[in-house]
ROSE-4610 file (N, C-alpha, C; in Angstrom, 1 decimal, always signed):
// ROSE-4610
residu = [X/X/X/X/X/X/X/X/X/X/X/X/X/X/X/X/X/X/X/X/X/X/X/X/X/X/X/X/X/X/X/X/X/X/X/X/X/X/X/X/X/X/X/X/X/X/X/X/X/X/X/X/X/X/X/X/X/X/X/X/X/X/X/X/X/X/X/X/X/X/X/X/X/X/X/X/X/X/X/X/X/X/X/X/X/X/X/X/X/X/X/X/X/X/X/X/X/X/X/X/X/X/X/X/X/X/X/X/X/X/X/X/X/X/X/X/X/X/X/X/X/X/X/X/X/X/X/X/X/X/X/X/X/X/X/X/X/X/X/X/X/X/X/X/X/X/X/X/X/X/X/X/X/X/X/X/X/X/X/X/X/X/X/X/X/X/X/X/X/X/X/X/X/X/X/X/X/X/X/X/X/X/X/X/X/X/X/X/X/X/X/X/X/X/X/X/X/X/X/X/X/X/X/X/X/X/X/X/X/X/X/X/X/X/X/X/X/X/X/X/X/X/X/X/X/X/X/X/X/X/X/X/X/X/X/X/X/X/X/X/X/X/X/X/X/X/X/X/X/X/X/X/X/X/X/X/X/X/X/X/X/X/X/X/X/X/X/X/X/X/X/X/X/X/X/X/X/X/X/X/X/X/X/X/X/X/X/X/X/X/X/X/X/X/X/X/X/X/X/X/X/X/X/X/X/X/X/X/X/X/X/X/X/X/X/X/X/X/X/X/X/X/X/X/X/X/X/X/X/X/X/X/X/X/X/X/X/X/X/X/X/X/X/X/X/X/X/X/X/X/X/X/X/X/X/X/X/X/X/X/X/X/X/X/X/X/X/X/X/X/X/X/X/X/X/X/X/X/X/X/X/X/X/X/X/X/X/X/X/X/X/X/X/X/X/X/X/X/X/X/X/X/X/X/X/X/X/X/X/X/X/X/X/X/X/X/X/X/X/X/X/X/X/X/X/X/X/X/X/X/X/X/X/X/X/X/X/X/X/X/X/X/X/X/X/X/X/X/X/X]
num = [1/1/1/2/2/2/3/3/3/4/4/4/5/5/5/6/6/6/7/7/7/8/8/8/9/9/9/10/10/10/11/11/11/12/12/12/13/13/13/14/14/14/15/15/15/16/16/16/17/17/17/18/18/18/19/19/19/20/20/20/21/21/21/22/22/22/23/23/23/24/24/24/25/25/25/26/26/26/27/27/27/28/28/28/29/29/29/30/30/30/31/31/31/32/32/32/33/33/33/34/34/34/35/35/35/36/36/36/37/37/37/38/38/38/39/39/39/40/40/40/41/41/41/42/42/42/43/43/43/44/44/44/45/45/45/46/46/46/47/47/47/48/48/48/49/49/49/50/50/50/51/51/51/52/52/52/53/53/53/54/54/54/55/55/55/56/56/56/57/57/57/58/58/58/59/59/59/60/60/60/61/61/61/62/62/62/63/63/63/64/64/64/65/65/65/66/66/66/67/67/67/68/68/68/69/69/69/70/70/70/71/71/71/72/72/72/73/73/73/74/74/74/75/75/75/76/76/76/77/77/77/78/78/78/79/79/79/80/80/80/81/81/81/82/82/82/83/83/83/84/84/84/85/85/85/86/86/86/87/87/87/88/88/88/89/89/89/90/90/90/91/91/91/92/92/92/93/93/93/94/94/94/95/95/95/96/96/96/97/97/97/98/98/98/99/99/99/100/100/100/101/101/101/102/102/102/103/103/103/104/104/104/105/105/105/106/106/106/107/107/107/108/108/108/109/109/109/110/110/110/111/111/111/112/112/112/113/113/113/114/114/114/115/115/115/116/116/116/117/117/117/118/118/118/119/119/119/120/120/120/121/121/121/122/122/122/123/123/123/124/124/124/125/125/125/126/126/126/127/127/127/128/128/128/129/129/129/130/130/130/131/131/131/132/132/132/133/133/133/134/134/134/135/135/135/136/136/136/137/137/137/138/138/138/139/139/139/140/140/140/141/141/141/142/142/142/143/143/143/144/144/144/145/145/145/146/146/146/147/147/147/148/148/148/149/149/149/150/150/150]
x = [-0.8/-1.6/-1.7/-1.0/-1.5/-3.1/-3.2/-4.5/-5.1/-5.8/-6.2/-6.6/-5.9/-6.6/-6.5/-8.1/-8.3/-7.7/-6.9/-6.8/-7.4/-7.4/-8.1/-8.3/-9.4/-9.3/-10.5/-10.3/-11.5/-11.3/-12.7/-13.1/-12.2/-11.5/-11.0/-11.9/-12.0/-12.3/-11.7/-11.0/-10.2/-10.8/-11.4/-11.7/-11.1/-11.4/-11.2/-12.4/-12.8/-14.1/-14.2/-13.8/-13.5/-13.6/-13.8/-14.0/-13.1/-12.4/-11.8/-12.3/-12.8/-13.0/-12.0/-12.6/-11.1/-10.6/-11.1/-10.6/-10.5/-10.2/-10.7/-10.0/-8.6/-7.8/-7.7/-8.3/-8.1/-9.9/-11.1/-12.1/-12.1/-11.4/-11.4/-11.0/-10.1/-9.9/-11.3/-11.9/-12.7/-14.0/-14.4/-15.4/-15.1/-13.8/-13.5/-14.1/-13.1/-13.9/-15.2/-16.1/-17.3/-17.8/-17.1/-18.1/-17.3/-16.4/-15.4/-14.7/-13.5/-12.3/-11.2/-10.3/-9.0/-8.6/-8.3/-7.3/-6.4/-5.1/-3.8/-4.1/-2.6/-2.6/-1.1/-1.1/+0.5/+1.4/+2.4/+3.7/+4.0/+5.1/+5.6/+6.6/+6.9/+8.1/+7.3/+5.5/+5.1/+4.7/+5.6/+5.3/+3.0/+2.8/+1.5/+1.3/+1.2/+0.8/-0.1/-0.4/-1.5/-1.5/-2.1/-3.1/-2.3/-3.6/-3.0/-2.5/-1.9/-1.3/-1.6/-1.8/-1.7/-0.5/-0.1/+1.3/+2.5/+3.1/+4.3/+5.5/+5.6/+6.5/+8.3/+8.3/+9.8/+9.8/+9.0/+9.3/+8.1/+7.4/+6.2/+5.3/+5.3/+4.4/+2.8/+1.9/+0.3/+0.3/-0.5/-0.9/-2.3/-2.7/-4.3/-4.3/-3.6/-3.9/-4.7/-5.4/-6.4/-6.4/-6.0/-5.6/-6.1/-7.3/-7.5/-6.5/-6.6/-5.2/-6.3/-5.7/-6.1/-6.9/-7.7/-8.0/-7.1/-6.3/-5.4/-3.7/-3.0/-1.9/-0.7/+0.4/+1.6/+2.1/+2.3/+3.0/+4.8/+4.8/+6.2/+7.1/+6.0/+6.7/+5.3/+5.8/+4.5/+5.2/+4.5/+4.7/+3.0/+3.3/+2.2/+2.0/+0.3/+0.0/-0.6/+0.6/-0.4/-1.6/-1.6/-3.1/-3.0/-4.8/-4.9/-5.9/-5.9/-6.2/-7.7/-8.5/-9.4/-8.9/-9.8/-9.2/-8.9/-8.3/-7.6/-8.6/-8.3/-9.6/-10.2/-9.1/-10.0/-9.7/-10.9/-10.6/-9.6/-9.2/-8.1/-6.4/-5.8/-4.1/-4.7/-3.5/-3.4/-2.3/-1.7/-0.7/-0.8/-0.4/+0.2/+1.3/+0.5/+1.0/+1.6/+2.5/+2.4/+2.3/+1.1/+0.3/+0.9/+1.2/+1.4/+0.5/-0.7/-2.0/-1.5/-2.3/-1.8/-1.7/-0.5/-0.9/+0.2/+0.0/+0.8/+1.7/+2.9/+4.2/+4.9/+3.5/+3.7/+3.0/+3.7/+3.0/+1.7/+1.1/-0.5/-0.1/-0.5/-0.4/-1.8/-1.9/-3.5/-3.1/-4.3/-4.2/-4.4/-3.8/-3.7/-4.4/-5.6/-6.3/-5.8/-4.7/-3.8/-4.3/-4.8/-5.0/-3.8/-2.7/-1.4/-0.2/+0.8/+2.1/+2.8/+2.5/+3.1/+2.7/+1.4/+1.0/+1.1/+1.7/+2.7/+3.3/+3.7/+5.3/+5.4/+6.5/+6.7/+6.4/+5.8/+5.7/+4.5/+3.8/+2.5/+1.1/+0.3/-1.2/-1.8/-2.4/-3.8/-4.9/-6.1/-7.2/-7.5/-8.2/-9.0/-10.6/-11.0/-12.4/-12.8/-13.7/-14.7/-15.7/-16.5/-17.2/-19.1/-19.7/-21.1/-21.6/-21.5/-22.2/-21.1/-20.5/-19.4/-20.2/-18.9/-19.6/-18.8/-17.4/-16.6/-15.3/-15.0/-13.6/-12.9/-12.1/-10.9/-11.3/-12.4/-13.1/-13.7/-13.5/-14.6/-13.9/-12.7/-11.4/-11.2/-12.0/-11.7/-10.3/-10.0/-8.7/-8.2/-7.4/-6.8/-6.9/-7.2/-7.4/-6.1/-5.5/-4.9/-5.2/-5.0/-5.4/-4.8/-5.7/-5.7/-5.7/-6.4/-6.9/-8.0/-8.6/-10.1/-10.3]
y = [-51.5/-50.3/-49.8/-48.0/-47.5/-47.5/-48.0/-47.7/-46.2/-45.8/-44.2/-44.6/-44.1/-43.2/-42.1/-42.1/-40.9/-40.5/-39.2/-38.4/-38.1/-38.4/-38.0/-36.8/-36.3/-34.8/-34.5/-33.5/-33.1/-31.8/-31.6/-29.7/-29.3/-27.9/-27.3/-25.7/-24.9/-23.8/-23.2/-22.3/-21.2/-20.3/-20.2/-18.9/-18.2/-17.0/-16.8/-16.1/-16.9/-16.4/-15.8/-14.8/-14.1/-12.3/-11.1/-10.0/-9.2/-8.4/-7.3/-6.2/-5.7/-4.0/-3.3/-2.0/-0.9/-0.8/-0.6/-0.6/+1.0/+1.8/+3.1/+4.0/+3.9/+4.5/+4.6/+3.2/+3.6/+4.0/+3.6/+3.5/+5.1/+5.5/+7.3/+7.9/+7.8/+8.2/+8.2/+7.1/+7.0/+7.0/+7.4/+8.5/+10.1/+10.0/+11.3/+11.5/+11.2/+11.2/+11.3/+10.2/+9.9/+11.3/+12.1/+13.6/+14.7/+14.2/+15.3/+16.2/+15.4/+15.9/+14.2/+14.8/+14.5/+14.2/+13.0/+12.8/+12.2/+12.5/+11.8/+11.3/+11.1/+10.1/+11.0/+11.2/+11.8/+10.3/+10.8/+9.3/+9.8/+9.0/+9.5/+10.5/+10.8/+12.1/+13.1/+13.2/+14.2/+14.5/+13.7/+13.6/+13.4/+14.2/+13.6/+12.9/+11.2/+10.5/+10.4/+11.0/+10.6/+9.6/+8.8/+8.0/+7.2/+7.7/+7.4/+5.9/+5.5/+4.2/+4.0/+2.6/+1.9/+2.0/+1.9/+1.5/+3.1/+3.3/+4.2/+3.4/+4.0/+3.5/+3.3/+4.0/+4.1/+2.9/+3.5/+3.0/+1.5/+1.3/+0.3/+0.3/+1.9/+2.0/+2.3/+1.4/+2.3/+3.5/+3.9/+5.8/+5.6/+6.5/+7.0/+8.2/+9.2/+10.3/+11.0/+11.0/+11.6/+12.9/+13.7/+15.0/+15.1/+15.9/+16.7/+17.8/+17.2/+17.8/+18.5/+19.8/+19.8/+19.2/+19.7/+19.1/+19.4/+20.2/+20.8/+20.2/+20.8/+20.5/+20.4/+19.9/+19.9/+18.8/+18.8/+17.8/+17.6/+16.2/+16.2/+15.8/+14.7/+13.9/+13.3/+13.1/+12.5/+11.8/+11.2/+10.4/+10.7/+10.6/+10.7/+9.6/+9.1/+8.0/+8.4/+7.9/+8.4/+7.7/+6.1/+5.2/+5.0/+5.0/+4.6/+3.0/+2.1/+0.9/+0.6/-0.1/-0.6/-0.7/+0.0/+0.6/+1.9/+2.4/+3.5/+4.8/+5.4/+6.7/+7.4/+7.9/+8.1/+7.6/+8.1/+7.4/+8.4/+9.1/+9.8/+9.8/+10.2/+10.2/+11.6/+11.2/+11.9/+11.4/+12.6/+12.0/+11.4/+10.6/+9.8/+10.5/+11.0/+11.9/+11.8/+11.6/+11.9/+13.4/+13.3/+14.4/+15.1/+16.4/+16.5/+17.1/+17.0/+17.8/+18.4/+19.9/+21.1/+20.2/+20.4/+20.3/+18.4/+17.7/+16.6/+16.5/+15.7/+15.3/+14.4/+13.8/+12.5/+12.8/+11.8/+12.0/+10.9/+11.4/+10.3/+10.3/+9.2/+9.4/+8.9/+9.5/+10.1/+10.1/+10.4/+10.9/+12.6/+12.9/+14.7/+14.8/+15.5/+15.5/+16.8/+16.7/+18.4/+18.8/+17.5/+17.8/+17.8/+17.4/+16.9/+17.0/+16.9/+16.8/+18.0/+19.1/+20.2/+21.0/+20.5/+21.4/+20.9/+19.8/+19.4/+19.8/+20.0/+20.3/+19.8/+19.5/+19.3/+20.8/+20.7/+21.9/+22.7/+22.1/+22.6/+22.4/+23.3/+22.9/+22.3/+21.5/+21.0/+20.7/+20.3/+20.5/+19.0/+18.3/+17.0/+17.4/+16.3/+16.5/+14.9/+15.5/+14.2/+13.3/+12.6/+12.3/+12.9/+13.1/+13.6/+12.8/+11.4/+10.6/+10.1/+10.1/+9.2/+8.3/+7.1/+6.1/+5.7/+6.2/+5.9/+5.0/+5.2/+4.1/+5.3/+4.9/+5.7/+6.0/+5.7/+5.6/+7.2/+7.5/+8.8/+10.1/+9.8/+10.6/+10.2/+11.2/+11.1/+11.6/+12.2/+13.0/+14.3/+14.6/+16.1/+17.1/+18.2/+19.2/+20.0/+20.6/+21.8/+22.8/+23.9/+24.8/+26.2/+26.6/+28.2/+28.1/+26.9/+26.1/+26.2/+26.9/+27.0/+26.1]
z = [-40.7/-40.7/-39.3/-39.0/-37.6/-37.3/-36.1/-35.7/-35.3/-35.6/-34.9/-33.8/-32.7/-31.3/-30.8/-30.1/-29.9/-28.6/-29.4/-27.8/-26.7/-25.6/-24.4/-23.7/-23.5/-23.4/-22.2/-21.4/-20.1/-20.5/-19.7/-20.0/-18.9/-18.9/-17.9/-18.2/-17.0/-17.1/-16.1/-16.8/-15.8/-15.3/-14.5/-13.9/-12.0/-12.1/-10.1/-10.4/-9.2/-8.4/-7.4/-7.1/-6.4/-6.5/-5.6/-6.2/-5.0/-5.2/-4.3/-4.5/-3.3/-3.2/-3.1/-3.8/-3.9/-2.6/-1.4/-0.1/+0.1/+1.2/+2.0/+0.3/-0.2/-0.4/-2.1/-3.1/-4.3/-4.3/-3.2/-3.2/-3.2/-2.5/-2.3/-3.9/-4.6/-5.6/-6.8/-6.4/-7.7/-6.9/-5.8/-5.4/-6.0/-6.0/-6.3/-7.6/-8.7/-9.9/-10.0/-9.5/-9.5/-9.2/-8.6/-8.1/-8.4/-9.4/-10.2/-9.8/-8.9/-8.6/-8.4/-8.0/-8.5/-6.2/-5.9/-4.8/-4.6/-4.1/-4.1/-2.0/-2.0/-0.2/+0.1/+1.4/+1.5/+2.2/+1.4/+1.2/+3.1/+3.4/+4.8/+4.9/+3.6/+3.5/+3.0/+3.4/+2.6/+1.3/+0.4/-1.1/-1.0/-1.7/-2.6/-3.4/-3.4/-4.5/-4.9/-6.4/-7.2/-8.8/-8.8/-8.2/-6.9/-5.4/-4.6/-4.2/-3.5/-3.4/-1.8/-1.3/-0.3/+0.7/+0.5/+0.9/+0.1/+0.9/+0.6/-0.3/-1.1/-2.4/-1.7/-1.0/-0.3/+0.9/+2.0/+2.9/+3.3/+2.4/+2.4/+3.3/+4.4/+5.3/+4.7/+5.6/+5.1/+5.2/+3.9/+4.1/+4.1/+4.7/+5.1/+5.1/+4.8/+5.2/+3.4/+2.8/+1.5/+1.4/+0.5/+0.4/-1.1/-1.3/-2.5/-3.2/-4.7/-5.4/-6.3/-7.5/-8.7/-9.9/-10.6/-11.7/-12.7/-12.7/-14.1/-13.1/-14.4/-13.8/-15.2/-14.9/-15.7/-16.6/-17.8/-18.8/-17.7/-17.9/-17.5/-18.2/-19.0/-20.5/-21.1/-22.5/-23.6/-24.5/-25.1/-26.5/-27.1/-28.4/-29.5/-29.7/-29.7/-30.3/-31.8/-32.6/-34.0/-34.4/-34.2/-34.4/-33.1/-32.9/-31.7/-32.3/-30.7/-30.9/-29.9/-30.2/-29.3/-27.6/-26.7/-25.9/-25.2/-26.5/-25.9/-25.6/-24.7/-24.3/-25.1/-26.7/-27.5/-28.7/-29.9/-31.5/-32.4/-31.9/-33.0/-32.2/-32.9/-32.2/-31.2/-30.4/-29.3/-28.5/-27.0/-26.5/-25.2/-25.0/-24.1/-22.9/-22.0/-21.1/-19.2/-19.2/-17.9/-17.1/-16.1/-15.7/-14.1/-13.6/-12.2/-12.5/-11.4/-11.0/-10.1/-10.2/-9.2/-7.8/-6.9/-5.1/-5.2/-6.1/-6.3/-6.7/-6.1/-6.2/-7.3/-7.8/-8.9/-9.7/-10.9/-12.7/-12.5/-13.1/-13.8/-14.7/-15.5/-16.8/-17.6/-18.2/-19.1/-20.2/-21.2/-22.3/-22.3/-23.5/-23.7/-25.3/-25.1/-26.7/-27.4/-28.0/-28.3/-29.8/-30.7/-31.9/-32.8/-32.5/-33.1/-32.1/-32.9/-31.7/-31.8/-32.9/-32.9/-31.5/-31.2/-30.3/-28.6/-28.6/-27.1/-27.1/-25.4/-25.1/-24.0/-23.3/-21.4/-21.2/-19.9/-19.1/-19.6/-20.3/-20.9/-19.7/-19.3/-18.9/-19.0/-18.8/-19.2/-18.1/-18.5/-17.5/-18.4/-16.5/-17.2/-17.6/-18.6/-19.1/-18.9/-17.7/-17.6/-18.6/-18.0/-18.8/-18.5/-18.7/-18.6/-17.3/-17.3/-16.3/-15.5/-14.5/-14.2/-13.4/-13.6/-12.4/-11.0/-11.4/-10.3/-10.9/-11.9/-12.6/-13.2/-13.7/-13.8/-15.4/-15.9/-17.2/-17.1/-15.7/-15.9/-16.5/-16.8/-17.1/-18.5/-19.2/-21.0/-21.7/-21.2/-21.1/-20.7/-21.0/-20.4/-22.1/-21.7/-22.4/-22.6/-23.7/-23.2/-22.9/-21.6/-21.3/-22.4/-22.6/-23.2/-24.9/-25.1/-26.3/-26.8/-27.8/-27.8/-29.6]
């Protein structure tokens, strides 16, 4: 007859303890929100990146320089979410947008609450719609509206 033994076993707990601040540059973006507007960073060739970035995407130099862009701005591309899932910005389908805000060189990408997909296009408007209370996260940004939509 096998004998039973028992497997041997210790608690493990994963965690990092540890916390990072946004730092001068994504901390500036989500002040922004927090007081409802929109800021990108200029790259070293000038480009406006929004959401701004640390470091220049080309040449890996730090940017500091913070440049207020638009709240509205341009479809560049989308997809339709027909079900949306726990998470997502909102409870009904909606599109999945990459955004140029007036004055910026780069896509965000957001949600677009159009009310179906007949009513996207590229090269369409839209305006962001905050949230009533912001707190400073990128949560403050419910989605983008289409403009001239009532």
């Amino acid at each position: 007859m096998t004998e039973f033994v028992q497997a041997l076993t210790a608690p493990l707990v994963i965690e990092y303890p540890f916390t990072r601040t946004t730092g001068p540059v994504v901390g500036a973006f989500f002040t922004g929100l927090r007081e409802g507007f929109f800021v990108g960073i200029k790259g070293s060739d000038g480009r406006v990146i929004v959401p701004p970035a640390e470091y220049d995407p080309v040449t890996a130099e730090e940017l500091t320089e913070i440049v207020e862009v638009g709240s509205s701005g341009e479809v560049l591309t989308w997809s339709w979410a027909h079900e949306t899932i726990d998470g997502n910005p909102l409870d009904h389908p909606f599109a999945w947008a990459l955004i140029k805000l007036d004055g910026a060189d780069t896509g965000m990408l957001h949600a677009v609450d159009a009310g179906s997909p007949d009513k996207m296009s590229t090269g369409m408007r839209v305006t962001v719609r905050f949230v009533d209370e912001p707190v400073g996260d990128i949560r403050d940004i419910i989605c983008f509206d289409p403009e001239g939509v009532s």
